[in-house]
N, C-alpha and C positions, 0 to 999 in steps of 0.2 A: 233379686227380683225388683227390688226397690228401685234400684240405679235403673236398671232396663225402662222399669215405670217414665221413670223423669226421661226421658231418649222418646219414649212409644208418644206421650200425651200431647206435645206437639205438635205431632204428627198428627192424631186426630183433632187437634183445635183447628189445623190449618187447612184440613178435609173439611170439617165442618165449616170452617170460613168462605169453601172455594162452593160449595153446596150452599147456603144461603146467601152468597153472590151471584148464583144461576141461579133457585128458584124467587129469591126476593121476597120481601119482608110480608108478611100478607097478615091477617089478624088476631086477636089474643086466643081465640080460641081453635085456630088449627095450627098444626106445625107447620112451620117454613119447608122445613125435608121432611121427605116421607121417611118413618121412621125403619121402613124397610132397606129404604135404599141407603141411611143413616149406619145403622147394624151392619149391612152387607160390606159396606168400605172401611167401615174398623175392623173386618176380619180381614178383609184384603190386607190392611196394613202390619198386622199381627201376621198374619202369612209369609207377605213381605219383609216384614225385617227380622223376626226370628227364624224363618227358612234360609234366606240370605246368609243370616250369621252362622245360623248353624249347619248349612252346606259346606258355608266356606272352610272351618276350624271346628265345628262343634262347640262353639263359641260364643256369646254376646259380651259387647263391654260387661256388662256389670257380672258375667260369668267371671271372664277373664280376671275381673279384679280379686274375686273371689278361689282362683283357680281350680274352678267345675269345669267340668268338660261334660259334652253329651255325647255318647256313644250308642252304635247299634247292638244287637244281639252280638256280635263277632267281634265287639272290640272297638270295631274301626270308624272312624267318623264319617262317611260316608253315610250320611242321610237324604233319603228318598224325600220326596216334595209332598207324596201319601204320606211317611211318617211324618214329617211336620204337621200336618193338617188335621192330621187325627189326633197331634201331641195337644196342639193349641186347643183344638174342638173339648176333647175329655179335660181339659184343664180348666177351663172355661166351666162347664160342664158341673167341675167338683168345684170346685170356688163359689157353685148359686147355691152347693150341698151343704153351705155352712162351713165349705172347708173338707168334709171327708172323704173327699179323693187325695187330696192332702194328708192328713192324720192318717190314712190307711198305711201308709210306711211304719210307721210306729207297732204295729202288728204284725207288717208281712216277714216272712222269713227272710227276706232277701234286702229289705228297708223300696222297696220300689214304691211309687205311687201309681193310681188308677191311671195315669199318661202315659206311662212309662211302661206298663201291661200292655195298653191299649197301643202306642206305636212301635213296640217289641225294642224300648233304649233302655238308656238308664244314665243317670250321670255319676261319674268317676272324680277326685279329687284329685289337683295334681300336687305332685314335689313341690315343694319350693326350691329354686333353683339355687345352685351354689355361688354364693359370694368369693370373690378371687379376692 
């Protein structure tokens, strides 16, 4: 999650760059961007690049380094654009909970988290691959 983080925040610095370049500097006391339309393009970007990755492979770099995989209910990687968006939203969602859509894995029978209910995936750990 870590690695992902350092990939994703550029991404929003340079959204927020391209947004206080159209709306322009105005004074201390209101914001440059409207903080809706602020919100709205970091979800777009989380939509964008974890949908992306995880369409493509079930995958983000910092998955990959870790070798998680995202899978659907059947196995397969094959993620819906709905699943992502409900994965990201409930994530988001349990992260302002202090965390306990997080920590809910620690309990559940199955180790899943409240995202992972909520976009019907789960992530799988791979092999390590064999050295020749």
């Amino acid at each position: 999650m870590i690695y992902d983080t350092l990939l994703v925040l550029p991404l929003f610095m340079a959204t927020t760059m391209l947004w206080v370049t159209v709306y322009g500097p105005r004074s201390a006391e209101q914001a440059t961007v409207p903080n809706e339309l602020q919100w709205f393009s970091w979800l777009l970007i989380l939509l964008g690049f974890f949908g992306l990755f995880w369409r493509k492979n079930g995958q983000t770099l910092g998955m990959q380094a870790w070798r998680i995989q995202l899978v659907n209910s059947s196995g397969s990687t094959q993620i819906s654009w709905y699943q992502c968006l409900r994965r990201i939203v409930v994530a988001l969602i349990s992260a302002t909970c202090l965390g306990a859509g997080y920590w809910w894995c620690l309990i559940d029978r199955s180790g899943r988290t409240w995202h992972d209910h909520a976009s019907q995936t789960r992530l799988v750990l791979l092999p390590k691959k064999a050295t020749q």
